[in-house]
C-alpha positions as semicolon CSV with decimal commas, in nm:
position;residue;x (nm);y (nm);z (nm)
1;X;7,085;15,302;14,030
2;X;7,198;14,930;14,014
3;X;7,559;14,954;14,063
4;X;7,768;14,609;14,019
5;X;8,129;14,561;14,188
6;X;8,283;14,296;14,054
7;X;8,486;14,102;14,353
8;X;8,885;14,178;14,262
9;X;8,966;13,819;14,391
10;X;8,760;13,678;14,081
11;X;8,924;13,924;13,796
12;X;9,296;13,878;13,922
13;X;9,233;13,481;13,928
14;X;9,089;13,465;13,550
15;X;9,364;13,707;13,470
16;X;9,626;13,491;13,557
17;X;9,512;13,168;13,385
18;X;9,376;13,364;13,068
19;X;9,768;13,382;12,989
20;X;9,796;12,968;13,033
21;X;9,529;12,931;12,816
22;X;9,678;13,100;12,537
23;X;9,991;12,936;12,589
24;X;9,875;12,585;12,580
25;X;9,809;12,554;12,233
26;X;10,094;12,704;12,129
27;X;10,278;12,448;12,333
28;X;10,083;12,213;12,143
29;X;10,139;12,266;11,797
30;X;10,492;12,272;11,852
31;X;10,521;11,909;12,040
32;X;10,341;11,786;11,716
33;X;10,550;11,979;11,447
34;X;10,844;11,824;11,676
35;X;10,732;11,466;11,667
36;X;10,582;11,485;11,324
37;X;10,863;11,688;11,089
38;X;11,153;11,755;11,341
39;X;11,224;11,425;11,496
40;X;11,180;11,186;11,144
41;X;11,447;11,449;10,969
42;X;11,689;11,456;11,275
43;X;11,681;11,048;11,248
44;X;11,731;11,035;10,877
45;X;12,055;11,250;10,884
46;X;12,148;11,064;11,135
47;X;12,122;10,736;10,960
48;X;12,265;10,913;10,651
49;X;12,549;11,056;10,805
50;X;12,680;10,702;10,951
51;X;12,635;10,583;10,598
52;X;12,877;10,791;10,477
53;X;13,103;10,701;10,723
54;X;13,088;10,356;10,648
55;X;13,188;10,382;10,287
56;X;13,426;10,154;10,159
57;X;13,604;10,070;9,866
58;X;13,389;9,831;9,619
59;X;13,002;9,960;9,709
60;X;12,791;9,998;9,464
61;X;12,646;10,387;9,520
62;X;12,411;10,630;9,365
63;X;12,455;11,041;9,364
64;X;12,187;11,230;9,394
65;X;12,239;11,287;9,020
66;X;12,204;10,982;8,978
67;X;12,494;10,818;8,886
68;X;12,507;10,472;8,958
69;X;12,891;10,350;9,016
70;X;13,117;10,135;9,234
71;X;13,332;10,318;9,521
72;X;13,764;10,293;9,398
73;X;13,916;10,543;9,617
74;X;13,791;10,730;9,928
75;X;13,943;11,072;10,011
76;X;13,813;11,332;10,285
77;X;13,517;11,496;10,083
78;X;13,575;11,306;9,754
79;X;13,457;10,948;9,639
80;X;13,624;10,799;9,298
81;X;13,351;10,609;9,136
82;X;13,388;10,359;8,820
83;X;13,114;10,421;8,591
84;X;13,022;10,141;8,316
85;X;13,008;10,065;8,036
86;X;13,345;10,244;8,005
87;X;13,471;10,232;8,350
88;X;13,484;10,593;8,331
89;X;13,670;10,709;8,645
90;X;13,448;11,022;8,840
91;X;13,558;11,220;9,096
92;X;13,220;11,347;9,311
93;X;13,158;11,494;9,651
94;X;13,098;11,236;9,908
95;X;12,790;11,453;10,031
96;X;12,657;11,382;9,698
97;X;12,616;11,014;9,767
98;X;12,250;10,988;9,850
99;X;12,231;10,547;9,845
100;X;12,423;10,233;9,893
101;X;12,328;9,969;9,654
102;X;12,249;9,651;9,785
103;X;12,469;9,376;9,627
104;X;12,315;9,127;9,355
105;X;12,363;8,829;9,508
106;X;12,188;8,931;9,838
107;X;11,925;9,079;9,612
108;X;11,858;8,723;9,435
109;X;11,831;8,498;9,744
C-alpha cells in the first residue's frame, strides 16, 4: 500500500494563515466603504452643523422645503424667516435649514 503522512508542521502553518487570508478582504472592503461613504458624510455634517451655528439675523436661507427667506429672529431650535412677496413671518426648525444664500451683490461681481 502507498501510505502518505502529511508532515503536521506543514498543516498547522497553512492553518494558521488560512484565517488571515479570509480576514484581509474583509479588512479591505471596509477601509474603502470608510474612505468612500463614511468619511465624505462625517465631513458634510460637520460643515453643516457649523453652518447652523453661524446663523445670524439678515441671511438669506433655504429649508429643505424649500422656502427661500431672510433670517429675523434666532431662538434655540427655531429660525423666524420673512417670506416675500408678503413678508409673511414663518416660524421653522433650524434643522430644517439645509442652505445659506449667497448675497446679490457678491453674486454680481
Amino acid at each position: 500500500m502507498n501510505v502518505q503522512y502529511l508532515d503536521l508542521a506543514a498543516v498547522q502553518s497553512s492553518g494558521g494563515l488560512a484565517w488571515l487570508g479570509g480576514l484581509a478582504p474583509l479588512v479591505f472592503i471596509f477601509a474603502i466603504f470608510y474612505f468612500l461613504l463614511i468619511m465624505p458624510q462625517q465631513r458634510k455634517q460637520k460643515k453643516w452643523q457649523a453652518m447652523l451655528e453661524s446663523l445670524k439675523t439678515g441671511d438669506k436661507v433655504t429649508t429643505s422645503g424649500g422656502i427661500h427667506g431672510t433670517v429675523v429672529a434666532l431662538k434655540d431650535g427655531y429660525v423666524h424667516l420673512r417670506v416675500p412677496p408678503d413678508n409673511l413671518r414663518l416660524e421653522v426648525s433650524r434643522a430644517s435649514v439645509v442652505a445659506v444664500d449667497a448675497p446679490e451683490e457678491a453674486a454680481t461681481k
